[in-house]
C-alpha positions as a printed Julia matrix, in Angstrom:
411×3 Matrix{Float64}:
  -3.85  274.02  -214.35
  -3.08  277.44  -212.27
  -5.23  277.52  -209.29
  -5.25  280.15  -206.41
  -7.26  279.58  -203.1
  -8.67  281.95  -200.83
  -9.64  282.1   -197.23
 -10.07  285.2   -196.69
 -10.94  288.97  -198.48
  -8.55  288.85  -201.07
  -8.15  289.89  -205.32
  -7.27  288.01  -208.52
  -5.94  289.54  -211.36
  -7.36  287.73  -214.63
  -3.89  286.74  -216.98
  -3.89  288.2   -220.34
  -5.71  285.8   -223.09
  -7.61  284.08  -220.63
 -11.67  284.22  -221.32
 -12.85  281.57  -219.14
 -12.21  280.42  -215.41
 -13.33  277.68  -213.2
 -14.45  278.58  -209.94
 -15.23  276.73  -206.69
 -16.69  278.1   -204.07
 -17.34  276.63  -200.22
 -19.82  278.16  -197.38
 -18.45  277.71  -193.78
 -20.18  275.68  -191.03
 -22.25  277.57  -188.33
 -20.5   276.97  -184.95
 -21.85  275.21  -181.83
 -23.47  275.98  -178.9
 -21.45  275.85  -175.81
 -21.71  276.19  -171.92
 -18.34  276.81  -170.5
 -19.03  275.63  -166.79
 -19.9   272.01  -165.25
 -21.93  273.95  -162.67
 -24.9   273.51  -164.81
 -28.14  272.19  -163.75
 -29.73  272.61  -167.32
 -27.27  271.65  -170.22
 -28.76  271.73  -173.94
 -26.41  273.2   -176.42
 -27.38  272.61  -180.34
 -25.02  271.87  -183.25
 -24.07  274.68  -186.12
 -24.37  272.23  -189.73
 -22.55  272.84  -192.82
 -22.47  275.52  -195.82
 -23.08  274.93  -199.43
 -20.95  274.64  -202.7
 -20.87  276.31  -205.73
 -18.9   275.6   -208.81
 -18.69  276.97  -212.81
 -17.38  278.48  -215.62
 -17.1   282.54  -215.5
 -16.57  284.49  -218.6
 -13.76  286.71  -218.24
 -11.24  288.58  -219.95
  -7.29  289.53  -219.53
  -6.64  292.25  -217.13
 -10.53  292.21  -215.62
 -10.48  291.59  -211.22
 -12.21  289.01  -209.14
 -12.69  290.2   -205.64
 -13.14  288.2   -203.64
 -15.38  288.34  -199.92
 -15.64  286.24  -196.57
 -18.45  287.47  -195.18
 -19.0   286.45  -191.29
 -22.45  284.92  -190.2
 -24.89  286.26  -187.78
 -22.92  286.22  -184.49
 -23.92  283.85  -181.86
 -24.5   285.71  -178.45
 -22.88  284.61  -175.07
 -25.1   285.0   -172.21
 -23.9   284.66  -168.45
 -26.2   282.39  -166.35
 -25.32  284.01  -163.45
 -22.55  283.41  -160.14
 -20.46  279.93  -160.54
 -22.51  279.09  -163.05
 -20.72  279.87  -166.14
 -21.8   281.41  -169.59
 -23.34  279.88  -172.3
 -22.58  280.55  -176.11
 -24.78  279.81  -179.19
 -22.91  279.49  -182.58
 -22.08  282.15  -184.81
 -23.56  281.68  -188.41
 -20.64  280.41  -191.09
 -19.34  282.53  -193.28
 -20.16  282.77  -197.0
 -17.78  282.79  -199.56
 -18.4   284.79  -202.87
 -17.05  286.4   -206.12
 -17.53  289.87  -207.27
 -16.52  290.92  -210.65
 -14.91  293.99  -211.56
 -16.26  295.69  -208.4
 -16.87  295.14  -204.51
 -20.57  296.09  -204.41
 -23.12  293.57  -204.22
 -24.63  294.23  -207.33
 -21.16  292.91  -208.96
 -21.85  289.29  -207.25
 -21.11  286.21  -209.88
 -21.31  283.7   -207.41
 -22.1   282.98  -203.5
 -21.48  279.99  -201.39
 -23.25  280.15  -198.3
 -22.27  279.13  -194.63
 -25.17  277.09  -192.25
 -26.49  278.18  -189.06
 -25.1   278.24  -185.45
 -26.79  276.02  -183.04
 -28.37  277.04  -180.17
 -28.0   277.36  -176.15
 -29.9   275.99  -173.2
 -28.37  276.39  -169.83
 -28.34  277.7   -166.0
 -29.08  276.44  -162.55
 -32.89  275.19  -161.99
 -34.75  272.33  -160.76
 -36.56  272.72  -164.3
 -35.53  269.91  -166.22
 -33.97  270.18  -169.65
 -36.11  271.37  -172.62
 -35.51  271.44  -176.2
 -32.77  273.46  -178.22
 -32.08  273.46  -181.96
 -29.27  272.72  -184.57
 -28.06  275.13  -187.23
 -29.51  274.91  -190.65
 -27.73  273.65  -193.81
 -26.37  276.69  -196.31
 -26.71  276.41  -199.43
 -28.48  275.71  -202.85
 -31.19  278.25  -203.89
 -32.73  278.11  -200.27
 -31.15  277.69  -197.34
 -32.37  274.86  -194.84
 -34.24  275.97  -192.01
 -33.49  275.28  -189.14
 -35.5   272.56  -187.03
 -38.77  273.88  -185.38
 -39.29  272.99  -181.25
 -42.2   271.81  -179.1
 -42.6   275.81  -178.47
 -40.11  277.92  -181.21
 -39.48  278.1   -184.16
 -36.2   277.45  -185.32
 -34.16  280.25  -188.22
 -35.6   280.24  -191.58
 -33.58  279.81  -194.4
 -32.42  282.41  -197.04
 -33.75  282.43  -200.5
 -32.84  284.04  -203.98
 -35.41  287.08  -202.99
 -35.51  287.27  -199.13
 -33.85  286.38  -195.54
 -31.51  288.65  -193.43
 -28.9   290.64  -194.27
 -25.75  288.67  -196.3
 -24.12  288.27  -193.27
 -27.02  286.53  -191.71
 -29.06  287.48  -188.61
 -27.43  287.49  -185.13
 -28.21  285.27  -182.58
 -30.47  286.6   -179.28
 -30.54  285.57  -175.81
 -33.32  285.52  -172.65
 -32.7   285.36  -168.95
 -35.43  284.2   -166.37
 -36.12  282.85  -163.44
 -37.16  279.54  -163.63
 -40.65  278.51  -162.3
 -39.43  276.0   -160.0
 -36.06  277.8   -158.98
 -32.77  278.78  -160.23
 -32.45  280.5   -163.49
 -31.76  279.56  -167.23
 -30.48  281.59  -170.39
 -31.67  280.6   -173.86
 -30.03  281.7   -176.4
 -30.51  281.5   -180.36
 -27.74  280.68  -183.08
 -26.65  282.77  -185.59
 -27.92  282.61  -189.0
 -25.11  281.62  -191.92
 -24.22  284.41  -194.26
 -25.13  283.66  -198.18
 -26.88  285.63  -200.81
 -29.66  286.01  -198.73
 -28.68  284.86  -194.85
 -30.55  282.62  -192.9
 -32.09  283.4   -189.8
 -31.79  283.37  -186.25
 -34.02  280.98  -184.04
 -36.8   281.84  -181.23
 -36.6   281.55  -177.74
 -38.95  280.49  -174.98
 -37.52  281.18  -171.75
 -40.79  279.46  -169.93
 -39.59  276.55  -171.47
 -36.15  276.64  -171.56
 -36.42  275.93  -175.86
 -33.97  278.12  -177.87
 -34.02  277.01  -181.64
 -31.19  277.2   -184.27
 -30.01  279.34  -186.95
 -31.1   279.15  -190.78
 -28.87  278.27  -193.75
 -28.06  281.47  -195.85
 -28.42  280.42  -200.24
 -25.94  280.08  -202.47
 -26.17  282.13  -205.62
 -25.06  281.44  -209.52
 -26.79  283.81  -211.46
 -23.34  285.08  -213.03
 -22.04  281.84  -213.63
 -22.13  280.39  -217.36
 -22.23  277.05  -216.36
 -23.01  275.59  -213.08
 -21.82  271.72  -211.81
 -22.78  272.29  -208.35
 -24.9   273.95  -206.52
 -25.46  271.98  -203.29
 -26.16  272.43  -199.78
 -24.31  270.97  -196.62
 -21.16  270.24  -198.35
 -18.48  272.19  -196.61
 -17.01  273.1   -193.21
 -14.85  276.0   -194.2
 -15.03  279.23  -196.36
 -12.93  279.04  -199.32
 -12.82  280.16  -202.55
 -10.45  278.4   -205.19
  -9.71  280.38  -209.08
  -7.93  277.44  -211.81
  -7.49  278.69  -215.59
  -5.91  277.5   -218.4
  -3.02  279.56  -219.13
  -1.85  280.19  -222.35
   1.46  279.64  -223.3
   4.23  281.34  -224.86
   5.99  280.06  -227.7
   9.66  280.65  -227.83
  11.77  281.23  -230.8
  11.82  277.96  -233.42
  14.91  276.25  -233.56
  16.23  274.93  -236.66
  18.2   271.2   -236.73
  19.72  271.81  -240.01
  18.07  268.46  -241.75
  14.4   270.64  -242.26
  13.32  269.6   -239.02
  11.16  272.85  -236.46
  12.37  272.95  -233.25
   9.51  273.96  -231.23
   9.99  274.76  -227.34
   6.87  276.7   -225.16
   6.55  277.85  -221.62
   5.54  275.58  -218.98
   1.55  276.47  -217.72
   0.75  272.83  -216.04
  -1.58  272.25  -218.15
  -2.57  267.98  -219.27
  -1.66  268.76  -223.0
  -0.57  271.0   -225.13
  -1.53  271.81  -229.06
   0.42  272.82  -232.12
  -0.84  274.82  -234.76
   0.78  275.13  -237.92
   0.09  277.36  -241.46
   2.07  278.05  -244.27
   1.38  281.69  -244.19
   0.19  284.02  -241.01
  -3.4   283.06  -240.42
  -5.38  280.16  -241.08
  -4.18  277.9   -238.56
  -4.88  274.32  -238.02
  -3.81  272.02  -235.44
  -1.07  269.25  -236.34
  -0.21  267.39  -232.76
  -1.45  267.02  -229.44
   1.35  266.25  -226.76
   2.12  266.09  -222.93
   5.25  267.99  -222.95
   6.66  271.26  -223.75
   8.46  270.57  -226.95
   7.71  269.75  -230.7
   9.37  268.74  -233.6
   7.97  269.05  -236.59
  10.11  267.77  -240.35
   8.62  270.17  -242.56
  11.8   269.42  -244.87
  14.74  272.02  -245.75
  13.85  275.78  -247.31
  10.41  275.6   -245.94
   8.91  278.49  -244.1
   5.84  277.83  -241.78
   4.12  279.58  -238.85
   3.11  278.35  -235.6
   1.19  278.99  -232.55
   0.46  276.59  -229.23
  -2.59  276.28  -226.86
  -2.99  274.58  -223.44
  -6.21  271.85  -222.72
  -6.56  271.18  -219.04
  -9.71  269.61  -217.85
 -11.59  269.57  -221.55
 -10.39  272.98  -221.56
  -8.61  274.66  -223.99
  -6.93  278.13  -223.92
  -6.28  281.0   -226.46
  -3.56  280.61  -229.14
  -0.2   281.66  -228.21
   1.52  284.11  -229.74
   2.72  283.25  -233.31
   6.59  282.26  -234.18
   7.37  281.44  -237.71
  10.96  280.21  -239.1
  12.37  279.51  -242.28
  14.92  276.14  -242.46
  18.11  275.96  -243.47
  18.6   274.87  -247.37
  22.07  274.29  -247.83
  23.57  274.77  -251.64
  25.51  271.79  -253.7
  28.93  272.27  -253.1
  32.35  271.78  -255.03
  31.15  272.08  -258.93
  33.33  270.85  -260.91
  33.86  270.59  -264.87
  35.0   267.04  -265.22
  35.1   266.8   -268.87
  34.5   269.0   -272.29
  33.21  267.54  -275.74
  31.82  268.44  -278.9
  28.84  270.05  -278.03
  28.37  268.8   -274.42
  30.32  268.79  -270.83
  29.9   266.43  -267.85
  29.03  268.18  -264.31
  29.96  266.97  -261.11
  29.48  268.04  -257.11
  28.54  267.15  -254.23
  24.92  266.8   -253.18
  23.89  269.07  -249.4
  20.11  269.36  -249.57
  17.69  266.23  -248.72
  14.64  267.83  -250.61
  13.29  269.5   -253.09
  15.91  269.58  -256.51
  18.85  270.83  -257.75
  18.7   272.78  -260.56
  21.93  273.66  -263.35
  22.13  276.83  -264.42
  23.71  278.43  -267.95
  24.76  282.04  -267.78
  25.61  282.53  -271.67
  28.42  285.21  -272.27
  29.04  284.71  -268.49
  27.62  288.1   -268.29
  25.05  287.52  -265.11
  21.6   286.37  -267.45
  21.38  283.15  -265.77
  18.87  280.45  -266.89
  17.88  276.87  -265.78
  19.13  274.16  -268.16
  18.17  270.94  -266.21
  16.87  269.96  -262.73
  17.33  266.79  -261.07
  16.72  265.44  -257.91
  18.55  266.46  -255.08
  20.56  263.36  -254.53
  22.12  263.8   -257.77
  25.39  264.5   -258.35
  26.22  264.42  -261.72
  25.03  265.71  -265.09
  26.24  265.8   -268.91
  24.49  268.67  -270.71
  24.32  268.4   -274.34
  23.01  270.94  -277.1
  25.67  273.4   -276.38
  27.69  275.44  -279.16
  31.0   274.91  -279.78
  33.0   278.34  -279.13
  30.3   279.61  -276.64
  31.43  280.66  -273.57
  29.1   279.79  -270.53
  28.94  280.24  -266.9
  27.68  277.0   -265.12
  26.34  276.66  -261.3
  24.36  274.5   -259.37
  21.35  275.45  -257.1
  19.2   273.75  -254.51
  15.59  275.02  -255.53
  12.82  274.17  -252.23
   9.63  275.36  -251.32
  10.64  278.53  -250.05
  14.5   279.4   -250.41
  16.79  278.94  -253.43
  20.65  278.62  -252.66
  23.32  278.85  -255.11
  27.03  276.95  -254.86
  28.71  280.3   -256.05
């Protein structure tokens, strides 16, 4: 099964004859918090957590676009805590990963993964001891998780199908203060993850030293026809991944000469592969299931049939193919030969081509082009005596293979 995968902004052109795609979708994680110097007296940095997954079936058609869209989180902020003493970072929000079909607004959204929150930031240089600071909320499912509440804040709420911050999620914020008991500290909030609806950000209480977390964004699947997942927490990295069944293309029909279809069709990587066979053009019905790319099919000499081939991936199965039809070989009794002539009657003979069907021994009286069949036999059969002629006549004789579909004379 085709599958393209994309990390970032990107497009996907739908193949012609395919109606229905697979799609799997994955939020990105909301980063950490992080103080960048050992100089720290207070050091509390919170954890970003994971995005959600999403994947279905989409309806589409041949020739329609998927774009697709990485949208960043609510950024993290980096505060300085002042001289020799370093900065400290809160996570940025993860990104979301989502489908749009036909168009790049958001009203053309199929499907949204969303990415979790950024974690928060405590640090500086006090004789306050450490407080509290927050983790990231999950992304995902119809509401993002929000993020864990402190002694004094209240960490980023999650997004939901109706409200939360902006798609990209809300940004982080920081506070500076001097700390009751000396020093200072910087709290600082972590982004909420972008989704449907983002999550976010946390609070802050700088008389504390508490920053909280950022909230999950949602996923969304309301243009999906089928959902298998819609989860929350699943994934560290935006992605979004496109598989299809393709539908083949059936070559010309090769002929072995013995009535046997020689069937050959391009290669789409699919598990299986059908054949569909009808006598006329229309009204197809499948004959075989197999793993390759190949069929042969002993429909017998002088028989016409038409044919068309689908791929099944995955309990999937694509569009027919487009439709080849041939008409096998029927080769005619050779070498006639008038072995003897009696009163009334004269013994036959040639040699036998055609494996089906019959052969069939034809009178043209005068010899004047009105043939007409005198006998058939089967088309092993290599010899005749007809009788009931008239003595004086004079007759053209030939032998035909008769089939299904084709009738060829020894002339």
């Amino acid at each position: 099964m085709p599958t393209e995968t994309f990390t970032s902004d990107g497009s996907f052109n739908v193949p012609n004859g395919v109606q229905v795609v697979e799609v799997t979708l994955e939020g990105g994680a909301g980063g950490d918090g992080v103080i960048n110097s050992s100089f720290q007296d207070v050091v509390l940095v919170g954890d970003g957590r994971n995005g959600g997954s999403v994947s279905g079936a989409l309806s589409v058609s041949g020739g329609d676009t998927l774009y697709i869209r990485i949208t960043p989180g609510g950024a993290g902020k980096n505060r300085d805590a002042g001289v020799q003493r370093g900065e400290v970072t809160s996570g940025d929000g993860g990104a979301s990963a989502g489908i749009r079909l036909n168009g790049t607004s958001t009203a053309d959204r199929v499907a949204v993964a969303a990415g979790g929150g950024g974690g928060a930031g405590v640090g500086g240089n006090s004789s306050q001891p450490a407080a509290e600071v927050g983790d990231g909320g999950r992304g995902g499912a119809d509401q993002g998780e929000d993020a864990p509440d402190l002694q004094n804040v209240n960490g980023g709420a999650g997004g939901t199908q109706s409200s939360g911050a902006a798609p990209g999620g809300e940004d982080g914020s920081a506070s500076f203060f001097d700390a009751p008991f000396g020093g200072s500290v910087v709290c600082v909030s972590g982004g909420g993850g972008a989704g449907y609806y983002g999550g976010g950000t946390g609070g802050r209480d700088t008389n504390s030293a508490q920053a909280g977390g950022g909230g999950g964004g949602s996923n969304y699947t309301g243009g999906l026809d089928s959902v298998s997942t819609n989860a929350r927490g699943d994934s560290t990295s935006a992605s979004v991944s496109i598989s299809y069944t393709a539908v083949p293309t059936l070559y010309g029909i090769g002929d072995s000469g013995t009535g046997i279809a020689q069937l050959s069709w391009s290669n789409t990587g699919a598990g299986s592969y059908r054949v569909y066979r009808s006598s006329y053009s229309g009204g197809f019905s499948p004959i075989a299931t197999v793993s390759g790319t190949s069929y042969d099919d002993d429909i017998g000499q002088g028989v016409r049939r038409y044919y068309r081939v689908s791929s099944i991936d995955g309990g999937q199965e694509s569009p027919l193919s487009n439709e080849r039809s041939i008409l096998t070989d029927l080769p005619a009794p050779t070498n006639l030969t008038v072995d003897a002539v009696r009163d009334a009657e004269v013994d036959l003979s040639w040699n036998a081509s055609h494996q089906n069907g019959s052969t069939r021994i034809q009178l043209d009286v005068n010899d004047d082009g009105g043939w007409s069949t005198k006998q058939s036999v089967s088309p092993d059969t290599e010899s005749v005596t007809l009788t009931g002629l008239l003595n004086g006549q004079l007759y053209g004789v030939r032998v035909a293979a008769d089939a299904e579909d084709a009738f060829e004379v020894d002339e």
